[in-house]
Each structure stands twice: as structure tokens, then as C-alpha cells.
N, C-alpha and C positions, 0 to 999 in steps of 0.2 A: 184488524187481523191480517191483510196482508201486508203490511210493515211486517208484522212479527214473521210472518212464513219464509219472508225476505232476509230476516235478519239471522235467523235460525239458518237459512242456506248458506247464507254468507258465512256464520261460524263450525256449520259443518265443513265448508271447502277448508277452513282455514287450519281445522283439526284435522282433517285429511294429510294437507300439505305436511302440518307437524311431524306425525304418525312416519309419513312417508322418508321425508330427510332424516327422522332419528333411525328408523329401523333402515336405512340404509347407510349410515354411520355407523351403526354398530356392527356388517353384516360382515365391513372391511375391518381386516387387521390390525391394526396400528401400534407403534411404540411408544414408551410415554416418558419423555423427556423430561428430566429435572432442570433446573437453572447449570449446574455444575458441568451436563452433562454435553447440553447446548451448546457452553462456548467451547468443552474440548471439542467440539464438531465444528464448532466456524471457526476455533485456530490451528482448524487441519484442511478444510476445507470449502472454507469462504473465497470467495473473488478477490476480496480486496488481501485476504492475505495469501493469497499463490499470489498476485500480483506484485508486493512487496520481496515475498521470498522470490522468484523469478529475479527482481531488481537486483538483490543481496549478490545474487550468486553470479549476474553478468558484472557485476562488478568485483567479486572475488575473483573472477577469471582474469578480468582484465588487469587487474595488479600481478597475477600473477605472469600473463603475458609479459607485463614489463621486468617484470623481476628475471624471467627466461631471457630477455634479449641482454642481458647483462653477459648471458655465459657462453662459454665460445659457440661458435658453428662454424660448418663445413659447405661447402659447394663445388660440385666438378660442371664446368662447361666444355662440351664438345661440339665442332663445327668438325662434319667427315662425311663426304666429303665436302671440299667446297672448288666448284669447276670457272674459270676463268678463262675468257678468250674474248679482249677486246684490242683498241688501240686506245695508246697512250704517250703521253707525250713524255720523253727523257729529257732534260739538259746533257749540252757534252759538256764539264766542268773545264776542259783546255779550250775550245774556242769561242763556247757560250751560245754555239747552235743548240738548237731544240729539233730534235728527233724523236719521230713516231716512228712507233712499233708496235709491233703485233703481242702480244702476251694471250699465249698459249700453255695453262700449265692447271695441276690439281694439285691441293694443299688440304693436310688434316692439321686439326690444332685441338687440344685439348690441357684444362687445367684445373691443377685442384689448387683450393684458397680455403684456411684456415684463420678464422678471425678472433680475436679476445677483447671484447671492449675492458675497458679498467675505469670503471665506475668512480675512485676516487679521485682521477684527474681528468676524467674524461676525451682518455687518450683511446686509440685504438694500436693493438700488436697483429700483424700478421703475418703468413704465410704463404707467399705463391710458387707454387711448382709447373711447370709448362713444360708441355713438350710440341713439337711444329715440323711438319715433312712436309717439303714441296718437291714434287715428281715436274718437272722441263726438261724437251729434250731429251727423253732417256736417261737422264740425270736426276739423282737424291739428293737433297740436300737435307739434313736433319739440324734442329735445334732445341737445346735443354737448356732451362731458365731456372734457378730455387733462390727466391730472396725473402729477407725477413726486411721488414717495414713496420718502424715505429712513427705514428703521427699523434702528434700532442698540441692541442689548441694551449696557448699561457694568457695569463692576466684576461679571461673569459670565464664570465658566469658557464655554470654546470648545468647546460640546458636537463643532464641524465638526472640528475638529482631533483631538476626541478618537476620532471613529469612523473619520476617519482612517487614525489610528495605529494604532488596533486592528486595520481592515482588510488597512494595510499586515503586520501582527503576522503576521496570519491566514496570509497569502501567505508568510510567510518558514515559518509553521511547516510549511505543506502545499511546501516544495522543501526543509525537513530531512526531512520524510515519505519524500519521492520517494527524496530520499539514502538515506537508512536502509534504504527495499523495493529499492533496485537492490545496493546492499552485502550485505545479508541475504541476497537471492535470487541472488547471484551466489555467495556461500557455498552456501547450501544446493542450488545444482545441484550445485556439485562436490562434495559430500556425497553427493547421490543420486547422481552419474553414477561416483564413483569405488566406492561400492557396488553395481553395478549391473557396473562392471568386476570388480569381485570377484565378485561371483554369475557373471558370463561365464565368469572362469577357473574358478570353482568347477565349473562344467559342463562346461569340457573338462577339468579335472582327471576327474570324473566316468567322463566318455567314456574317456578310457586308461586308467582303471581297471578301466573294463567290457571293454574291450579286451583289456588283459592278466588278463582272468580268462580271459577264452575262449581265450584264447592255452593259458592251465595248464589249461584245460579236454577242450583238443587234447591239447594233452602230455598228458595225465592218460588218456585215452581211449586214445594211445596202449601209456603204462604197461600200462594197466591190458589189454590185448591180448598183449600180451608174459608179462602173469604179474608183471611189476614194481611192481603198485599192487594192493592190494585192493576190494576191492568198495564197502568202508565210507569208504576214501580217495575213491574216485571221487566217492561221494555228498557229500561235505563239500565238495570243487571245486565242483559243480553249486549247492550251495546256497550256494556265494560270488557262481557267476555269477548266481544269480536275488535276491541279496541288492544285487549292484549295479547289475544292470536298475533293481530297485527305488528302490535313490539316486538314476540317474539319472533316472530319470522325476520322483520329487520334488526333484530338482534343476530339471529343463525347469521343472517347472510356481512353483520358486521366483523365479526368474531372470524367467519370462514377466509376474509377478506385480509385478516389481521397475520390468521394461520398460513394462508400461504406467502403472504410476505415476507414472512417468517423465515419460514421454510427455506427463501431464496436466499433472505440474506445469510445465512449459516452453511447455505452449500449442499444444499439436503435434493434429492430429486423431486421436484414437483408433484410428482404423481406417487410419492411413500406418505404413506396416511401414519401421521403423530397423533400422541396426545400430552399434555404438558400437567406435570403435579410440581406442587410449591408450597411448602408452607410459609404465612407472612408473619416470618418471626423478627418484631421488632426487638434490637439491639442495642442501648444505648452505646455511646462513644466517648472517650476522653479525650481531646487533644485541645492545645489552647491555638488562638489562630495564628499566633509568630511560629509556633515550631509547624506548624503546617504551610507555612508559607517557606521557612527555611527549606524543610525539605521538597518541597512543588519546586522551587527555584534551581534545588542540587535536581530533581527529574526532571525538569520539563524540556522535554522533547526540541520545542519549538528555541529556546536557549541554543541548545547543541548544535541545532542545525546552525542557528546563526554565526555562533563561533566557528564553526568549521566554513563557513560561508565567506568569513573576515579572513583566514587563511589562506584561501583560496586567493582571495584579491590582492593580497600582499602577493600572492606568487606570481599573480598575474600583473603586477607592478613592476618584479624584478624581471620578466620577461619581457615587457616594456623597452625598459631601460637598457635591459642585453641586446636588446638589434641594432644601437646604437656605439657601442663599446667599440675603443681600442684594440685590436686582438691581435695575436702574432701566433702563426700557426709553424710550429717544428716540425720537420719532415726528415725521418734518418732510416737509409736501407743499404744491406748488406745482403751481396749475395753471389752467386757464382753462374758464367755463363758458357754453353761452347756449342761451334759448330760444325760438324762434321758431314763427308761425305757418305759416309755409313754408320750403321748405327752399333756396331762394335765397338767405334771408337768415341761414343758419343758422350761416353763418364769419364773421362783419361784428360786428364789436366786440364781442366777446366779454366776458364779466365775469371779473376775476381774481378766484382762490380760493386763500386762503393757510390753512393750519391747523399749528400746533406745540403739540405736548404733549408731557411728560414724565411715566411712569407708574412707580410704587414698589411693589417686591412684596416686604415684611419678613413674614421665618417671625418665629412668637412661637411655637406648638407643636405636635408633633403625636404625643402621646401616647408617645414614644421610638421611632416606628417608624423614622426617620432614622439615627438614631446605630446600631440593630440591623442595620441594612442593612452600614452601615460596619464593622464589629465583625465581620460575617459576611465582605467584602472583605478585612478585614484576616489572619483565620484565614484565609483561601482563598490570600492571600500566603505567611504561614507554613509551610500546605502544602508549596506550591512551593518555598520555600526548605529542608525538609527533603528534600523528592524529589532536589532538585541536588544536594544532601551523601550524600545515600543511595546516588545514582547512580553520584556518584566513588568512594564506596568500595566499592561492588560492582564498578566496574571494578579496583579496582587489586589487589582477591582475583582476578580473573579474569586479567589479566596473571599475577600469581604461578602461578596456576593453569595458563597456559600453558606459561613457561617450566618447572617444573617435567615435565610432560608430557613437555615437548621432550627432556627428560634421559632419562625414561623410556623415550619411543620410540627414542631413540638408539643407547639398550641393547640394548633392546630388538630392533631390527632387527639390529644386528653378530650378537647371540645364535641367532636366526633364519636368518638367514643361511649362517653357522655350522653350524646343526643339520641345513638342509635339502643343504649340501651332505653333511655325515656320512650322512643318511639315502638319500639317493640311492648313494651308494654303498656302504653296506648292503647295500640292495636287491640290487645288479646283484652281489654277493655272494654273497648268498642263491640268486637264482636259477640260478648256478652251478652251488653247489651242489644247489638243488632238481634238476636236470638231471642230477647225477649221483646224487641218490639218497642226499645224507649228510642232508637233511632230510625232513623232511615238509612235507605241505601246510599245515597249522596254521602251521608256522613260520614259511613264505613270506608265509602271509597275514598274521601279527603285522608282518612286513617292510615290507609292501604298507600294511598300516596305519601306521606309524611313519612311512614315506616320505609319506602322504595327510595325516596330520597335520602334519609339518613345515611341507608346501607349503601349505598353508591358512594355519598362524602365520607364515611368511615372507610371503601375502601380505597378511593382515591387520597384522603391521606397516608394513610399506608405505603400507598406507592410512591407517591413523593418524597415522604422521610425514607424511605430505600434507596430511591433514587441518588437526594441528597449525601447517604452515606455511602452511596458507591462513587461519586463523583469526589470525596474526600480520599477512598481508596485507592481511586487511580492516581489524584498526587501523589500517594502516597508507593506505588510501582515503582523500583526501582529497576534500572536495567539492566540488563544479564549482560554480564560480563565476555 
């Protein structure tokens, strides 16, 4: 007898607890999330995709920065004043002494500079205007400077074009980025959420088994009042119903476990109480595995990157090669200068100033660091070209690997299917009979177990052939444009 008062306590606390977490589950609010509705919410507000979109966009910027340095700009520099009093040393140019003097004087200078790079020769055009007064002695001196200045590198790689390219590179790789985290994260919600559907039914599966323990727990109490059940019968019922309290509360607290991970990965706040509806509607599919593999190959994310990864290294080859180059730099300005003692007559017949030079910059050596650089580009190429190769055939085992699955869970589900209707009717067989007495309680609950297994492998197939076809799906995402 006190076993039983023991064990009776025990499934009162356990009914209590139950009682207590549902009717405080229910007391909060919550919204109830479909599958569709979940990922618009973690492809607006997931971690991983602000973190992709944040990418996108510092690197939209940054092309466009380069794009901006292409187009002219301006700059004024002004020094006013600027005060000087030191000594210094002169040469006489007639006898070749050197004299020191005093320099005592104040001087403003300012100037504006107008620049045009020209992107297809990768010359630069400008503009400098200047003007200059120095106050010595009671004395002005002013000076006006305006020259136009063209410089043009020849037979020189186009470093402008090349960082260009590269930035443009960068920007394509950060929108295969973004493709890839919205493809990914839109799989692995329905991963999580259709696991998370399972943990749900896992828990009402749970509850009606807790249910129909009490249910035999009644009947049994009865029996056992009549003379129809033993003492030791009784106790075995009682220790099924406190065996199921038991699942079910490790069930609440797996299922709670599942919800708010949930939760997180989607971007949801912690603390907003969901609830999730779904129906598991199996779909079949028609595709054969070659055109799924054509198409996986034209999407796959991890392709793109690589490609654009091999373009990169070519670029980073011909920058290489460019620190080494031959180069001859044209330098040609025009302009007008004059200086006057007042500034009335500071724009009045100005002196033209003409100046052209051509400059040569030939490598002769530099101990092989040149060529190691390149050699290092060129392995860094190689890379890239085995990552591409490696990629496609790690895809096309993964197709195999799909289709294959998909045979399996096919079976797999008919099989399931199959079983949970045999056991379900089992069951309501059993109970039957447990009601009149040709079984025992052992039996009913081997019953009860057969029927709790079945329903768990029916829905775990379910979820697997879902799974399977959404993972066909995602090869099958093409990326926006």
C-alpha cells in the first residue's frame, strides 16, 4: 500500500506540473506561424541575412566609390597667413660667397586644382590656378599662376581599370553571397520548422497517450474494485501513467527547446510567444536526375563564387606582372604666369609657360621578388581552378545522393504508412479485448507502444520525403537577376 500512495503522489505532482505549463501557455498570446510565413520572416529578418545584405550593400558602395573617383573633382588649398623670420643662407652667383640673412617677411598662398582622370588611358587632365603675396620690407609682391597639365603613363597596364574590375568582381560575389544565405536559410527554416512540427505532433502524440493511460487507470481502479484486477495489475497501470507524465513533460520541455531556437534563427524576439500550423501534404515530383543536375550546376552558388574567384586571380596576375613593366610617363603643361608689384596689374600681360617632358622607368632587377609575387598569383589561380572542379563533383555525388534518398523515403513512407494504419488497429483491438479481460495490462501497453512507434515512423517519414523535396527545390532556385 505504500508503494501505491507513493506512486499516486508521484503522478499527482506530475499532473499538476502538466495542468500548470499548459494553462500557462495558453494564458499568453501567440501567433501562429505557417511554413510560408516563417521564412518571409527570416528573409527579412534573420542574422544571417542582414548579415549578407549589410555585405551587398558595403560593396555596392565601394564600386560605386570607384566609379565616383573617375569623375572630376576640385580642391582649394590655402596657407594665410604664413609668418617667417629666420636666417638663411644665399649664394652670391658673381663671387660664389655664401651669405646669411635675415628673412623677415609674411606670405598668403592659395590655390584651386581641378582634376579629370580619363579612365581609358589612364591619363589624368588638370587645372591649377594660384595666386601668392609676400609683404617684406613694406614691400608687395604678388603672383598669378593658371596652367593646364596633361599626364599620361604609355605601354602601362591600366591599374584604373583593373581595380575596377576587381570592385565590380567583389560586388558580384557579395549578390552570389546574398543568393546562397537566402537559398540556405530558406532550406534550413523548413528544416527547423518542419522539425519543430514534428516535436508538436510528438507532444500531442504524448498527451493522448497520457490520456489513454488514465483512461486504463480508471478502468483499472475500476477492475480492481470489482475483484477483476489485482493489486499488482493496478500498480503496473499507475506506473505506466507516471511513466507518461514523465515523456510528456520531457517532451514540453523538448519541443520548448526546439521553439525557441526557432525563434532565433528567424529573427523573431525571444520573448513573442508563436505557435506553428502545417499541414503534411505529400507532393509527388517529376524530374529525372540529369536535368536536375544541369540545372544544380547553372544555380549553384558555390560554382559562381569560384568563377568569379579565377577572375580575380587573373587580375591579380596581371598586377603582378605590372610592377615590373617598361613604362614611359608623358608629362605636357600650359599655362600663363606674371608678377607684379600690385595687384592691379596682376592679370595684364601675363608670361606664357610652356614645359614637356617624357620620363622612363626600366626594371633591370629586383632580387626575384617580382616574378615570386607572380608565381604566388598564379598558384592562388590554380587553387581556384581546383575549388571549381571539386565543387562540381561534390555536387553531382550530392544530386546522386538526393535522388537515391528520394527512393528511400518513398519506401519508406508507403511502409509507414502501412504499419501505422495496422497498428492503430491493433490497438483498438486490444483494448477490446483488455475491456473484457482476455488480456492484461502488459499487453495493452506493448499495443500502446507499437501504435506510439508506428506514429512517430510515419511522421518521421513525412518529414524526410519533405525534406528531400525541398532540398531538390533549392537546386532548383534560380537567382534573381
Amino acid at each position: 500500500m505504500r508503494i501505491r500512495k507513493m506512486i499516486r503522489s508521484f503522478v499527482s505532482v506530475l499532473l499538476l506540473s502538466h495542468l500548470t505549463v499548459t494553462t500557462t501557455a495558453i494564458s499568453q498570446t501567440s501567433e501562429t506561424l505557417t511554413l510560408n510565413r516563417a521564412i518571409e520572416i527570416g528573409l527579412e529578418s534573420s542574422h544571417e541575412i542582414k548579415q549578407a545584405k549589410s555585405q551587398l550593400e558595403q560593396s555596392r558602395h565601394s564600386l560605386n566609390a570607384w566609379k565616383s573617383s573617375y569623375g572630376s573633382y576640385a580642391n582649394i588649398e590655402a596657407y594665410a597667413p604664413v609668418f617667417t623670420n629666420r636666417f638663411r643662407e644665399i649664394p652670391d652667383p658673381e663671387t660664389g660667397k655664401i651669405h646669411i640673412v635675415r628673412q623677415n617677411h609674411i606670405s598668403y598662398r592659395s590655390s584651386l586644382i581641378i582634376s579629370q582622370p580619363i579612365l581609358f588611358s589612364d591619363g589624368t587632365l588638370s587645372l591649377f590656378n594660384s595666386l601668392y603675396n609676400l609683404r617684406q620690407d613694406g614691400e608687395n609682391t604678388y603672383q598669378s599662376d593658371i596652367t593646364l597639365n596633361f599626364n599620361q603613363p604609355l605601354f602601362k597596364t591600366s591599374m584604373r581599370k583593373i581595380d575596377l574590375k576587381r570592385a565590380e568582381l567583389i560586388l558580384q560575389q557579395a549578390q552570389v553571397n546574398y543568393y546562397q544565405q537566402k537559398r540556405e536559410l530558406t532550406y534550413n527554416i523548413t528544416e527547423k520548422f518542419l522539425n519543430l512540427l514534428g516535436a508538436q505532433k510528438s507532444l500531442e502524440l504524448a498527451r493522448e497517450t497520457e490520456k489513454r493511460s488514465r483512461e486504463v487507470y480508471q478502468l483499472g481502479v475500476a477492475k480492481y474494485r470489482t475483484g477483476l484486477f489485482s493489486e499488482m495489475d493496478l500498480l503496473k497501470v499507475e506506473v505506466e501513467v507516471a511513466n507518461d507524465q514523465n515523456a510528456l513533460l520531457n517532451q514540453q520541455e523538448t519541443y520548448q527547446k526546439l521553439l525557441e531556437a526557432f525563434k532565433l534563427s528567424i529573427g523573431l524576439p525571444i520573448e513573442k510567444q508563436i505557435d506553428i500550423e502545417h499541414q503534411l501534404q505529400i507532393d509527388s515530383i517529376q524530374i529525372q536526375e540529369t536535368d536536375l543536375l544541369d540545372q544544380a550546376i547553372q544555380n549553384h552558388p558555390e560554382r559562381l563564387l569560384n568563377e568569379i574567384s579565377i577572375k580575380v586571380s587573373e587580375l591579380e596576375i596581371k598586377l603582378a606582372r605590372a610592377r615590373r613593366q617598361f613604362t614611359i610617363d608623358m608629362n605636357l603643361e600650359y599655362g600663363f604666369s606674371q608678377i607684379r608689384d600690385n595687384i592691379q596689374d596682376l592679370f595684364r600681360r601675363p608670361e606664357m609657360t610652356q614645359i614637356a617632358n617624357i620620363g622612363f622607368n626600366i626594371p633591370l632587377w629586383d632580387s626575384g621578388q617580382n616574378k615570386e609575387r607572380v608565381l604566388a598569383a598564379q598558384e592562388e589561380l590554380t587553387r581556384s581552378q581546383l575549388t571549381l572542379q571539386y565543387s562540381l563533383d561534390a555536387l553531382k555525388v550530392e544530386i546522386k545522393e538526393i535522388f537515391v534518398s528520394l527512393a528511400k523515403n518513398k519506401r519508406a513512407l508507403k511502409l509507414a504508412e502501412s504499419t501505422e494504419q495496422k497498428a492503430q488497429k491493433s490497438y483498438r483491438y486490444s483494448v477490446m479485448q483488455f475491456n473484457t479481460g482476455s488480456i492484461s495490462s502488459d499487453e495493452l501497453s506493448l499495443a500502446r507502444q507499437r501504435l506510439n512507434t508506428a506514429s512517430l515512423n510515419n511522421l518521421r517519414a513525412k518529414i524526410d520525403y519533405l525534406l528531400t523535396i525541398e532540398k531538390i527545390n533549392k537546386h532548383l532556385t534560380e537567382m534573381e537577376k
